[in-house]
C-alpha positions as CSV (number, residue, x, y, z in Angstrom):
1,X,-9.5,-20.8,-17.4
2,X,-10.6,-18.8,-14.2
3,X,-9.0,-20.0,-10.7
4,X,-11.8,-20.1,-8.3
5,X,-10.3,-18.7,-5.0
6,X,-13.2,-19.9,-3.1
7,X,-11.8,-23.6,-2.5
8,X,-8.4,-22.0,-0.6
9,X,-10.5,-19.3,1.5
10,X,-12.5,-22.3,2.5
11,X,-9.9,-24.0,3.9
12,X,-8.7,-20.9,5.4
13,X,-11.1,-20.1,6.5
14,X,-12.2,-23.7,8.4
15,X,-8.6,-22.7,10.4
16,X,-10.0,-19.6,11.2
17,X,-13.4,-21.0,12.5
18,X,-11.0,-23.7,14.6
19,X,-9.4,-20.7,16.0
20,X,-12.3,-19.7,17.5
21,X,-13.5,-22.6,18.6
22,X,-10.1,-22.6,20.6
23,X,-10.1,-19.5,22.0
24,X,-14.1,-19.7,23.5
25,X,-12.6,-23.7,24.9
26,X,-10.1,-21.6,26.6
27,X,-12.1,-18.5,27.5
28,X,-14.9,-20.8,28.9
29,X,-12.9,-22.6,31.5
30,X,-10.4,-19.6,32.5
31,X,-12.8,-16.8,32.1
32,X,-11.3,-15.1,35.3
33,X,-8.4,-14.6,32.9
34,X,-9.4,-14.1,29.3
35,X,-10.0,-10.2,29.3
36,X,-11.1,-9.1,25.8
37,X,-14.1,-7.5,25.6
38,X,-15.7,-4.7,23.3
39,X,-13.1,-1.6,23.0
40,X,-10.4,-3.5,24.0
41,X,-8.1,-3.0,21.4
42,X,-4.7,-3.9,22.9
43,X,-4.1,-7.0,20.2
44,X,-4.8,-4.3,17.4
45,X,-1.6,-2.7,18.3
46,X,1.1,-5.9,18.2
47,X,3.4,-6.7,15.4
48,X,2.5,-9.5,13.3
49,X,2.6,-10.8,9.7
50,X,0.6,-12.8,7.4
51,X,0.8,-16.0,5.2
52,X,0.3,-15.6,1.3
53,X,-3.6,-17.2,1.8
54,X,-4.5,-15.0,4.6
55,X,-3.1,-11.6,3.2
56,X,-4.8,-12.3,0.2
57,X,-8.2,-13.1,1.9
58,X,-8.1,-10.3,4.3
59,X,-7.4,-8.1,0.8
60,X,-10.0,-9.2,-1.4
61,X,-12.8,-9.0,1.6
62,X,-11.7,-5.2,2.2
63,X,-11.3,-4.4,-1.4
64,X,-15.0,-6.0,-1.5
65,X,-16.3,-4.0,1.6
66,X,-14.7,-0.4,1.2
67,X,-14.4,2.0,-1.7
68,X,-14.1,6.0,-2.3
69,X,-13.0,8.2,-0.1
70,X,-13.4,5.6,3.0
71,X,-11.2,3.1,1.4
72,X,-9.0,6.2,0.1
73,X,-8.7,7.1,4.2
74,X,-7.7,2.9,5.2
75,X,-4.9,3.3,2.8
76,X,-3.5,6.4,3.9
77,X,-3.7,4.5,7.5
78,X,-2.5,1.5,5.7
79,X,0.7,3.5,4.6
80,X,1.5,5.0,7.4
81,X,1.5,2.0,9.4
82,X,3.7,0.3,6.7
83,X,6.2,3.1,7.0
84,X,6.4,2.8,11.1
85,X,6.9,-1.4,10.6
86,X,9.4,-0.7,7.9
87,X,11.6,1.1,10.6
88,X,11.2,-1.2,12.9
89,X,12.2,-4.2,10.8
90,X,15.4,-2.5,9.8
91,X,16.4,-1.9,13.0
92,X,16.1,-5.7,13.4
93,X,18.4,-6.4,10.7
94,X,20.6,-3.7,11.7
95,X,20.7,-5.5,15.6
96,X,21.1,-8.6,13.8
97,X,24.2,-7.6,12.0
98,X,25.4,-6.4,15.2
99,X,25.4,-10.0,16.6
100,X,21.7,-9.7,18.9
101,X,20.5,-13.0,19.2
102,X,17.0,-13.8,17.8
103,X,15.6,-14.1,21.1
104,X,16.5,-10.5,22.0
105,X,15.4,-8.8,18.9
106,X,11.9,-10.8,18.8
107,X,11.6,-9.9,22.5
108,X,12.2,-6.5,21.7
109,X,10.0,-6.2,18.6
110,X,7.1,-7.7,20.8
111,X,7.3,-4.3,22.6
112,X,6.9,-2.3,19.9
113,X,3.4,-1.0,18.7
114,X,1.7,0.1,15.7
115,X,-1.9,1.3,15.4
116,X,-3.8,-1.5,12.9
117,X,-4.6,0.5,10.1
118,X,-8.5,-1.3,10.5
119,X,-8.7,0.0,13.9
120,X,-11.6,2.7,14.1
121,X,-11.9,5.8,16.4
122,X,-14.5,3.6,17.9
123,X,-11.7,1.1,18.8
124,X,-13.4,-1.9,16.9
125,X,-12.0,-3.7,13.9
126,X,-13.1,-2.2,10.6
127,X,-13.1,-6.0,8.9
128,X,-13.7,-8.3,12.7
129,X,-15.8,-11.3,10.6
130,X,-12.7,-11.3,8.5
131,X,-9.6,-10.6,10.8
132,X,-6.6,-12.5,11.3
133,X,-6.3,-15.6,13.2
134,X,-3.6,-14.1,14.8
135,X,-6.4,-11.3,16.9
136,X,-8.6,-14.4,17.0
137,X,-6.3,-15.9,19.6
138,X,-4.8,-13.1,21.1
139,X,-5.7,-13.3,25.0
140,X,-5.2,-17.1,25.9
141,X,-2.2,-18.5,26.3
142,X,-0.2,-19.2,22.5
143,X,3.2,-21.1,22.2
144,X,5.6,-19.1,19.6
145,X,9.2,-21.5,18.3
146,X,8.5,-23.2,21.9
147,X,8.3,-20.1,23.7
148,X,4.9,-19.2,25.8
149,X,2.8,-16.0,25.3
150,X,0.1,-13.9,26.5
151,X,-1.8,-10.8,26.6
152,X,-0.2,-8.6,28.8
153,X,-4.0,-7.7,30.4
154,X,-5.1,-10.9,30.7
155,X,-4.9,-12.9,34.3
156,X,-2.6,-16.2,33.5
157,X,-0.3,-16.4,35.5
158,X,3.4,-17.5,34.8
159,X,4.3,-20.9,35.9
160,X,0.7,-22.1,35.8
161,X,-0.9,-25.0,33.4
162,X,-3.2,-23.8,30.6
163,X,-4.3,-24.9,27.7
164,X,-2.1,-23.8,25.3
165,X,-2.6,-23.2,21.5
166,X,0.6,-23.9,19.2
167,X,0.6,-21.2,16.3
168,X,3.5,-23.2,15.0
169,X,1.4,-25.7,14.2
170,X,-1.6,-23.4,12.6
171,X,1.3,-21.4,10.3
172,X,2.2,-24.8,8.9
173,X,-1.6,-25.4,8.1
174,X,-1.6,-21.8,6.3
175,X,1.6,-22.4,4.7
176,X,0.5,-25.8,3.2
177,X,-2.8,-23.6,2.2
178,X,-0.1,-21.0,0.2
179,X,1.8,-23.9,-1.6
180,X,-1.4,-25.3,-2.8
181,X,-2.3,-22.1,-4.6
182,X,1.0,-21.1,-6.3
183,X,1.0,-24.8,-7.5
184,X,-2.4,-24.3,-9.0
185,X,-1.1,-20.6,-9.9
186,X,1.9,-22.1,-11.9
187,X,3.1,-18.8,-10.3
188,X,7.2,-18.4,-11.7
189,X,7.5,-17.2,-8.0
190,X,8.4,-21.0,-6.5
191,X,9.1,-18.6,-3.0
192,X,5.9,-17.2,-3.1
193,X,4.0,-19.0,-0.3
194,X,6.9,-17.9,1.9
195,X,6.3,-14.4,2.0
196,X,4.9,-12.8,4.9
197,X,3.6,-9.3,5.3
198,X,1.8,-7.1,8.0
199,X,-1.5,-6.5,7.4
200,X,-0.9,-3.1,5.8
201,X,1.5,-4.4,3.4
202,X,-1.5,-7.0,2.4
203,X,-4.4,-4.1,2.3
204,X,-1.7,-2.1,0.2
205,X,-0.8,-5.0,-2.1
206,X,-2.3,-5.4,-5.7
207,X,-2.3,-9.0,-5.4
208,X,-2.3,-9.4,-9.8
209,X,-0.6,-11.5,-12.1
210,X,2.4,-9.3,-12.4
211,X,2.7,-9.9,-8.6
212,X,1.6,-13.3,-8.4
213,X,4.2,-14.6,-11.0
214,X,2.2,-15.6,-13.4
215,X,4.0,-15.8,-17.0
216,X,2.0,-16.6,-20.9
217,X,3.7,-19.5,-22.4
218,X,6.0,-18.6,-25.8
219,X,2.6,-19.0,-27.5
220,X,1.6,-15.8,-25.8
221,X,-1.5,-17.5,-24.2
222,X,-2.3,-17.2,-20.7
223,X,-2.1,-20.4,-18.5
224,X,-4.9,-21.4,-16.0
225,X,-5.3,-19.8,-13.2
226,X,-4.2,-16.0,-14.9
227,X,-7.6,-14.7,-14.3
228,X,-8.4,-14.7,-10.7
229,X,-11.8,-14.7,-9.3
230,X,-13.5,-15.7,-6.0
């Protein structure tokens, strides 16, 4: 029995129209301060990882959009950009080990950038109908474990009241989106919907059913949800 994907990208992607119904709320009464526009592509440059449902989406729309030697050029960027965030995550741990607190290494990987890998020479987003929620909201004011954020171009001011959207809150949503689909996966993975990756590591991922977890029974049959489709 095929596992129809289109239920959980429906759901994910109801978040991601909420998302920008946020972000226009906010941009509509603070437009002195929301700055994006076309070409600017300073969100396309912050570190950031994905749930299991939206690395999966964002993988299957650009494995749908992109093939031959354009697709063959993304990966190549894909890598490259995998390689820089690998550094830069083990020079976390390292810190870590050496007793940083988590405040100081997430404050200092906030000031690290790496190019997105769907960032064009135009500076526009090769897949922008399906990018992340989290470059949906970049530009208004975001609350992170409690702590407040913003684009470093835009014009809120510190100290100020603004509407504030809680990512916290929207992960959860995603992550309850994740469990729902290993369950129905009968992945051997229980961790699965845990995992978070950059968004090279989910344009680089083969997201099959040796990665997903998903086992035959002794019989040697496959169980539901082994042949993915959307």
């Amino acid at each position: 029995m095929d596992l129809n994907l289109n239920p959980f990208f429906k759901k994910y992607e109801n978040i991601s129209a909420a998302a920008d119904t946020l972000f226009n709320r906010v941009k509509n009464k603070h437009p002195e301060c929301v700055k994006c526009e076309i070409g600017c592509c300073d969100c396309c440059y912050a570190l950031f990882d994905l749930t299991l449902i939206e690395a999966i989406f964002i993988n299957h729309h650009f494995n749908q959009k992109f093939e031959g030697k354009r697709k063959d050029t993304l990966i190549e960027k894909a890598n490259d950009a995998d390689r820089s965030i690998y550094k830069i995550k083990k020079n976390a741990y390292k810190a870590s080990q050496e007793g940083k607190t988590e405040l100081e290494i997430l404050t200092d990987i906030a000031g690290k950038r790496v190019r997105c890998p769907l960032l064009n020479d135009q500076n526009k987003c090769d897949i922008y109908e399906f990018r992340p929620i989290t470059c949906r909201l970049y530009g208004i004011p975001a609350a992170i474990n409690g702590e407040g954020h913003t684009c470093g171009k835009s014009g809120f001011k510190k100290g100020n009241p603004y509407p504030t959207v809680n990512i916290d809150r929207i992960y959860q949503k995603l992550y309850e989106i994740s469990n729902e689909l290993v369950r129905e996966l009968k992945s051997k993975y229980t961790k699965l919907s845990e995992v978070l990756v950059p968004i090279s590591m989910a344009l680089l991922t083969d997201y099959n059913e040796t990665y997903l977890g998903i086992k035959q029974d002794s019989k040697g049959e496959t169980p539901p949800g082994s042949n993915i489709s959307a």
